[in-house]
Structure formats: C-alpha cells, structure tokens
C-alpha positions as CSV (number, residue, x, y, z in Angstrom):
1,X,-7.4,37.6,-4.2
2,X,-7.7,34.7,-6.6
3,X,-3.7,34.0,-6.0
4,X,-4.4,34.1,-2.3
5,X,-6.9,31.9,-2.0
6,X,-4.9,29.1,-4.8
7,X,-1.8,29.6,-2.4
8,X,-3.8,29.0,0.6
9,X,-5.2,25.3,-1.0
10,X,-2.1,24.4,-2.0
11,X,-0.6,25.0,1.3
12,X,-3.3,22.7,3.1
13,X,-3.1,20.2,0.8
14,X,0.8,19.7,1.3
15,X,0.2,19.9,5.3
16,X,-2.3,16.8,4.8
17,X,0.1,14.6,2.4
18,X,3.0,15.2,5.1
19,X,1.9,13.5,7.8
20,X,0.2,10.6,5.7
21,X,4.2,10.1,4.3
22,X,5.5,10.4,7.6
23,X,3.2,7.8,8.6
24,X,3.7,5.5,5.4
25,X,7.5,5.5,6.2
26,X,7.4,4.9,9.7
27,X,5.3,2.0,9.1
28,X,7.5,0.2,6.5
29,X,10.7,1.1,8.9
30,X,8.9,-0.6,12.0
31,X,8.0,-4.2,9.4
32,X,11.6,-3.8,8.6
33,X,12.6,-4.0,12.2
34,X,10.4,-6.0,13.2
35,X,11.2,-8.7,10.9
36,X,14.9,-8.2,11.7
37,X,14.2,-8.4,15.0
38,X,12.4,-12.2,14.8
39,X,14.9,-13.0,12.3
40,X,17.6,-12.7,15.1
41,X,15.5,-13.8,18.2
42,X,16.7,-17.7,17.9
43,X,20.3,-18.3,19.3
44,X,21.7,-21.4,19.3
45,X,21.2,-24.2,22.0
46,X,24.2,-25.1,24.0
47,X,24.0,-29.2,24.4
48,X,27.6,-28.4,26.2
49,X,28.4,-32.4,27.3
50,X,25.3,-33.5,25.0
51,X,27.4,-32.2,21.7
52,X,29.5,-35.2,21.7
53,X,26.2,-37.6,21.3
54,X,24.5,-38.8,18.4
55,X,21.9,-40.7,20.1
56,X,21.6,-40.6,23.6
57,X,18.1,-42.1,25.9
58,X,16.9,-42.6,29.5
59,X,15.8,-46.1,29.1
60,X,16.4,-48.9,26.5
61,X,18.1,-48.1,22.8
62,X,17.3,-50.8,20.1
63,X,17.3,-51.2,16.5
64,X,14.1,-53.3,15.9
65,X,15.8,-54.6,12.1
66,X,18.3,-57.7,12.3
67,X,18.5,-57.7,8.6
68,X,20.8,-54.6,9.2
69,X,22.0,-52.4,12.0
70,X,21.7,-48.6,12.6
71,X,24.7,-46.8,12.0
72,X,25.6,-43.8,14.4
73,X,28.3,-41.2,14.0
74,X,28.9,-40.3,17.6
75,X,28.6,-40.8,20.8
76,X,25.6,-43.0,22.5
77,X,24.6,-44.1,25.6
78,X,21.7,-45.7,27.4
79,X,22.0,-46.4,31.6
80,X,19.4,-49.6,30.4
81,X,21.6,-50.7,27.1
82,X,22.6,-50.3,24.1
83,X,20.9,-53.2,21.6
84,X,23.7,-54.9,19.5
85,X,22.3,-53.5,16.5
86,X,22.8,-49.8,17.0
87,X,26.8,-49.5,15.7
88,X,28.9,-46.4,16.4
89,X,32.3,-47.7,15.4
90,X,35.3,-45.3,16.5
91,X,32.9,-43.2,19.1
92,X,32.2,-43.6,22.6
93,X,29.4,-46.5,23.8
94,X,27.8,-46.0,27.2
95,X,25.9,-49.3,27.6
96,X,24.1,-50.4,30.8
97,X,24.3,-49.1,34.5
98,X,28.2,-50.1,34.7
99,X,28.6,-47.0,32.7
100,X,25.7,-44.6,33.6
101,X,28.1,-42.5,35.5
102,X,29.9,-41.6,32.6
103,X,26.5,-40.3,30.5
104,X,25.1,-38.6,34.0
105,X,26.6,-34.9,32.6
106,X,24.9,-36.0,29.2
107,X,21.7,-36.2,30.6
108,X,22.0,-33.2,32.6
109,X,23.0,-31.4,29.4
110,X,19.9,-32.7,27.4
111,X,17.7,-31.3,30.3
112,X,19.2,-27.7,30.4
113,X,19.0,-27.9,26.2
114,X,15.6,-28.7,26.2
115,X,14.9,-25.6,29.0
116,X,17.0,-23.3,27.1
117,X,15.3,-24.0,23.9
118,X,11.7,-23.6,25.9
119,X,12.8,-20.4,26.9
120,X,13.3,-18.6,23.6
121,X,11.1,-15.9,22.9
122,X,8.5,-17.1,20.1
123,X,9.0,-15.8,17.0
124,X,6.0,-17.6,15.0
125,X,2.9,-20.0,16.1
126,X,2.4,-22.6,12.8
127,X,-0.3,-24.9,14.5
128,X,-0.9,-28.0,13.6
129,X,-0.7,-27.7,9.7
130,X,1.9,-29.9,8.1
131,X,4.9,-27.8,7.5
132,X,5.8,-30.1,4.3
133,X,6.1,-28.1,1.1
134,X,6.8,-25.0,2.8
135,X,10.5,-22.5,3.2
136,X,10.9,-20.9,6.5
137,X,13.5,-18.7,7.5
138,X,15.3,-18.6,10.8
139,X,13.3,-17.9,14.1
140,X,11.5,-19.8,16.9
141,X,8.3,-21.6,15.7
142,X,5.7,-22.9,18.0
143,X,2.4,-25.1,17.9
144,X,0.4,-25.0,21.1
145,X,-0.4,-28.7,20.5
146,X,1.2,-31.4,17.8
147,X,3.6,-30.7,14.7
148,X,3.5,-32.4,11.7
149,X,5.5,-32.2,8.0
150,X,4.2,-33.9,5.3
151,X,3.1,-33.7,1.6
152,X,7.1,-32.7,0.5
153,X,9.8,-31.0,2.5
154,X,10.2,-28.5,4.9
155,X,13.0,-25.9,3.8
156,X,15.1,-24.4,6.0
157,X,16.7,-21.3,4.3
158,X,19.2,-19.4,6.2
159,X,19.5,-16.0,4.1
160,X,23.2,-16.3,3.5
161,X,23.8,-16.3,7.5
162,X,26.2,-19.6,7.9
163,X,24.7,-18.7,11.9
164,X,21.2,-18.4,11.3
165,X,18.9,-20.5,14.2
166,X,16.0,-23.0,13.7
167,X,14.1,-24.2,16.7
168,X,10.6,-25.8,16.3
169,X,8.6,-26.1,19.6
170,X,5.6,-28.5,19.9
171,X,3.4,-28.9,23.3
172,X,2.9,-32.6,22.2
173,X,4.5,-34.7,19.6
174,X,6.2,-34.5,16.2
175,X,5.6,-36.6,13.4
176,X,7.0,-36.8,10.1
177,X,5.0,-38.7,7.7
178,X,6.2,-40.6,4.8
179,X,6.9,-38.4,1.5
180,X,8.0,-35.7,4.3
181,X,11.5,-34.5,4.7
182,X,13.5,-31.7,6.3
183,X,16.4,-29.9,4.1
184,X,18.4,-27.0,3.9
185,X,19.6,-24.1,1.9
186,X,21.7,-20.6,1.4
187,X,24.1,-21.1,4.4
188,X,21.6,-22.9,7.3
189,X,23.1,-25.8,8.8
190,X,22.2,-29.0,10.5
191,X,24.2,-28.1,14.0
192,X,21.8,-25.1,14.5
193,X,18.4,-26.5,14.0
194,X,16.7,-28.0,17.5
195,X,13.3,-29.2,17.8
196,X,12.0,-29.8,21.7
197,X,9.2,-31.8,21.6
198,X,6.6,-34.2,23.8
199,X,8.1,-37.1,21.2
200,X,8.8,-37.9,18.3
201,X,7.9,-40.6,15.5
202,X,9.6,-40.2,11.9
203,X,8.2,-42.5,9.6
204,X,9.6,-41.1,6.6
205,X,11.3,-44.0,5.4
206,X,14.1,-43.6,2.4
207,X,14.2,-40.1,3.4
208,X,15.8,-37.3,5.5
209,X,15.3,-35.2,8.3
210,X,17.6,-32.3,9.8
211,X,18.1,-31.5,13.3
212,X,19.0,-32.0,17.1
213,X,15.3,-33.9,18.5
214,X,14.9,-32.9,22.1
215,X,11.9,-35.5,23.1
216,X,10.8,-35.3,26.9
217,X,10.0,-39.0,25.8
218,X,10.7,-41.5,23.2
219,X,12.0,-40.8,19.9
220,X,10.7,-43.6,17.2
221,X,12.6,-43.8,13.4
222,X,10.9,-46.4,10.8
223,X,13.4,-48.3,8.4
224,X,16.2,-46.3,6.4
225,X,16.1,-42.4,7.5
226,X,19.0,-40.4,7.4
227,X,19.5,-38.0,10.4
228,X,21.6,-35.0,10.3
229,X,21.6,-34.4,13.7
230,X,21.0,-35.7,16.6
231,X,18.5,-37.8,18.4
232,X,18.3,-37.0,22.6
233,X,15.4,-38.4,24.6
234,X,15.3,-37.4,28.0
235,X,13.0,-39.6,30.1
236,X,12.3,-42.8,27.6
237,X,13.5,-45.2,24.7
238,X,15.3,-44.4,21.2
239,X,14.2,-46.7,18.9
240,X,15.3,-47.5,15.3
241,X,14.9,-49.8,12.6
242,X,18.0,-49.9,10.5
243,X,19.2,-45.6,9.9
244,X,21.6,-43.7,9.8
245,X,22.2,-40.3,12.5
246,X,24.9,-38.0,11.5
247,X,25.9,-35.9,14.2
248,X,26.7,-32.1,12.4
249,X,28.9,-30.2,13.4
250,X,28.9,-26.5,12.3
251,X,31.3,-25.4,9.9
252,X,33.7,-22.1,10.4
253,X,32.3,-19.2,8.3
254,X,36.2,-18.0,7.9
255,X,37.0,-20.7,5.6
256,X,34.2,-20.2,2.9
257,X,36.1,-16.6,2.6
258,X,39.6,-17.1,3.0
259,X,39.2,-20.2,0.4
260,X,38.4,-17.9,-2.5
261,X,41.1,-14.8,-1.4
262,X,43.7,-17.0,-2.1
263,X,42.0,-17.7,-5.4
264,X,41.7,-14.1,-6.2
265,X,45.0,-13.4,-5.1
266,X,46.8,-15.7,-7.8
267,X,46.9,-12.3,-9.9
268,X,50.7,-12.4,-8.6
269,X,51.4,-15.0,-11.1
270,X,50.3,-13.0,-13.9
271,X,53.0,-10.7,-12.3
272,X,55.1,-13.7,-14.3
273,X,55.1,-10.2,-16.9
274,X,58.7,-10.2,-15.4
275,X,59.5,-12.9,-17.3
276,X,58.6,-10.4,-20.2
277,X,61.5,-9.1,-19.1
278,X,63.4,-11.8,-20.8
279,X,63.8,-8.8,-23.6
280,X,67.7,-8.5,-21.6
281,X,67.8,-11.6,-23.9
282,X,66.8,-9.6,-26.4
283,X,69.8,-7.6,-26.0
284,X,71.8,-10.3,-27.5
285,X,71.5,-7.3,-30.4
286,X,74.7,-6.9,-29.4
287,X,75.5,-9.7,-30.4
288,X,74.4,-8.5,-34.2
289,X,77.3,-5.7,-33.1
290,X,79.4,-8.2,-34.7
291,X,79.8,-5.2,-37.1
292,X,83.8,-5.6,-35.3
293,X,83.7,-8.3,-37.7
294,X,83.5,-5.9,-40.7
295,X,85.6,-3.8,-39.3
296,X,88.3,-6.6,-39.8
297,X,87.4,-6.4,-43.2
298,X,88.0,-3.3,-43.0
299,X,91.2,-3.6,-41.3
300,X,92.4,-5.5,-43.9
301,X,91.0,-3.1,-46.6
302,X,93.2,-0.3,-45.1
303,X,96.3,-2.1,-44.5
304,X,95.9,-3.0,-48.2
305,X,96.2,0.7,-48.8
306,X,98.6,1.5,-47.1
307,X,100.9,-0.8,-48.6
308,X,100.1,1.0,-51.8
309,X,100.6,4.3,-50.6
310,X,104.4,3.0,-49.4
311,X,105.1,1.4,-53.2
312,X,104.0,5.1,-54.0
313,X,106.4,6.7,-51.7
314,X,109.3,3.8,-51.8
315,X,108.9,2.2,-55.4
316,X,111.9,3.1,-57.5
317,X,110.9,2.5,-60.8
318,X,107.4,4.4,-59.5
C-alpha cells in the first residue's frame, strides 16, 4: 500500500510540472516570434522619382553661409530657387518656376514617401526621450509628439541584414542637438533609414546624421553637418549653413559574398603541386645511365682481349 500511495504522488506531481513546461516553452517561442515579427515589420520606402534627389523643397532653398557653400551630391530642386550657395556639381539643378515642371513627379514622389512611411505598422513608441546614447535595431519607431537625440549618438544596428529598415515617426518636429549624431553598424545602411516628421532642425554642428528626412515643413541644418541621406521637404524651405548631403545609395549584398569566394577559391594555385611534377626533370637519372660510357671502356677492355686470345691462337713462336 505504501508503494501505491508513493506511485500515485509521483504521478501527480509530473501531471502538474507538464503543463507549467508546456507553458514556459510556449511563452519563450511566442517572444521569439514576436520579436522576429517587429524585427521585419519595416520595409523600405520607395521615393521612386524622389531617389534621384539630395535635397529637394516646396519653397525657397538657401545656404545662409557666404564664407562657404553647401555641397550636395545629387539632384536638387526648388519651384522658388535655388540660392547660389547650395553647389551640386555634375547632378541635376531645378531652380525657379522655369523648371518646376521638371521636379512636379519629385514632389509627387516625396508625398506618397512620406504616406507610405505613415502607414507602417508601429513597431515601438520611444516618446520624447532623446534617443542619443542609445542602439536600436531595425523596426518602425514612433513618438506621439516631438523626437529628439542628444547626449551622444543614436546607433542604428542592422543585425548582419545588409536589408534591415529604420523609420522614425514623430507627430511634431525632430531635433538633433549639438553633441548628438546618428551612425550605423553590422550591415544597416544609410539608403534604408527614413524619418517623416512635422520638421526638422539639426543643430549638431561638426557632426553627422544618417537618413532620408521627410518634413511636412521645413528642414533647418546649422554650420558643417554631414548628411548621409537625403533632405525632402514637402510644403516649405530647406535651409543650410555651409554642409554637406550625401545621397546613399544601397549597396548589393551579392558582392560582399562573391568578393571573398574568389578569395577562397585561389586554393587552385596551390594546385601549382603540378609543378612538383617537375620530378620528369628528375629523370634526367638517365642521364647518370651514362654507364654506356663504361661500357666503352669496356669495349675497349674486351677488344684488348681478344687480340690476345688471337696472338694465342696465331702467334708462331707462341
């Protein structure tokens, strides 16, 4: 009776731990899916005839510093103009209303971009605390009112994924204070970061910021910041005082793998063992088979014997 009752313990004790486990495990595969799931819910933004642009407004574009212009790699255009002192040497210049025909698709694209990037299902809400200091990974990040990054950079780590997605969302403005910065690491890039925003006013001067800016306003850069993107304003002015905006553009994931095959594959000239093979020069032993030589010596040996045995056979005073 004593075994019975033991067996019967035991029995309800494994019948409790079960579904406790079962529990435990389901719970750690949902957070993995979970996370997976907002790790992949940002997709890039297509600026389709936007892509082209490196700065692009609806009203006046100026660079407020005569001492020394603002340099843009790309394309810009402004249907009011283009101040002297914003350069984009070799690129496309839209400057004035003779040429706002040819930026009306732009602007149509910079609308749809900033709708598209509205749309995204949110992956996290980060308020209004400054996003300086801090890593984030990719996803869709929201603050229901202004964003701001100071206090050190914002990283942007992309996991390894050369096509992981960044897009900040702010209901008002963004502002990026002095000692602030954006960068990047592991495999994010600057053509897949987006932030759609009321406006924006980067006053991190000396410093750098990462990202396509789609303002519904004006976009505002103090002296010497480097953009690595792209600065769009759809309904006001860009203004800068002497930077820099490097339009990115994203790099194939093929050639970071195919550039180290090749590398690997260089094994074939170690295969240069055939020149090991070279041991058919070796074989010039034959060449030590000179031993015919000797046998002249020898030849000479026996005809020098067989002279003797004729004097044998022929000698008469033998």
């Amino acid at each position: 009776m004593k075994l019975f009752k033991h067996h019967a313990r035991a029995t309800r004790s494994r019948s409790n731990t079960t579904p406790a486990i079962g529990l435990l495990l389901l719970a750690i595969v949902g957070f993995a899916l979970a996370f997976a799931g907002s790790a992949r819910s940002a997709t890039t933004i297509n600026l389709g005839a936007a892509a082209s642009f490196g700065a692009l407004s609806f009203t006046a574009m100026t660079n407020a510093d005569a001492a020394g212009p603002t340099v843009v790699s790309g394309d810009v255009g402004s249907p009011t103009s283009v101040g002297a002192g914003v350069t984009n040497s070799g690129f496309a210049r839209y400057n004035g209303p003779a040429d706002a025909s040819g930026m009306a698709s732009a602007q149509a694209a910079v609308t749809a971009a900033y709708l598209a990037a509205e749309a995204q299902t949110s992956t996290q809400t980060v308020g209004t605390a400054s996003l300086g200091g801090t890593t984030l990974g990719p996803g869709v990040y929201d603050s229901g009112s202004s964003m701001l990054i100071t206090g050190g950079a914002l990283t942007l780590d992309g996991g390894g994924d050369p096509n992981a997605v960044f897009i900040f969302r702010a209901v008002s403005d963004l502002t990026v204070e002095v000692g602030g910065s954006v960068t990047y690491t592991n495999g994010a890039q600057p053509c897949n970061v987006f932030w759609k925003v009321q406006s924006a006013w980067l006053k991190n001067s000396g410093s750098t910021f990462v990202g396509t800016i789609l303002a519904l306003t004006q976009i505002t850069l103090t002296n010497n910041i480097t953009v690595q993107g792209r600065v769009l304003a759809r309904n006001a002015d860009v203004t800068f005082i002497h930077d820099t905006i490097v339009r990115p553009s994203c790099a194939a994931p093929v050639a970071t793998t195919t550039t180290t095959t090749p590398a690997a594959t260089t094994t074939a000239a170690t295969t240069t063992t055939s020149a090991t093979t070279t041991t058919s020069g070796t074989t010039t032993t034959s060449g030590t088979t000179t031993t015919p030589g000797t046998t002249t010596t020898r030849h000479s040996d026996n005809s020098g014997d067989a002279g003797e045995s004729w004097r044998d056979h022929h000698d008469p005073c033998a």
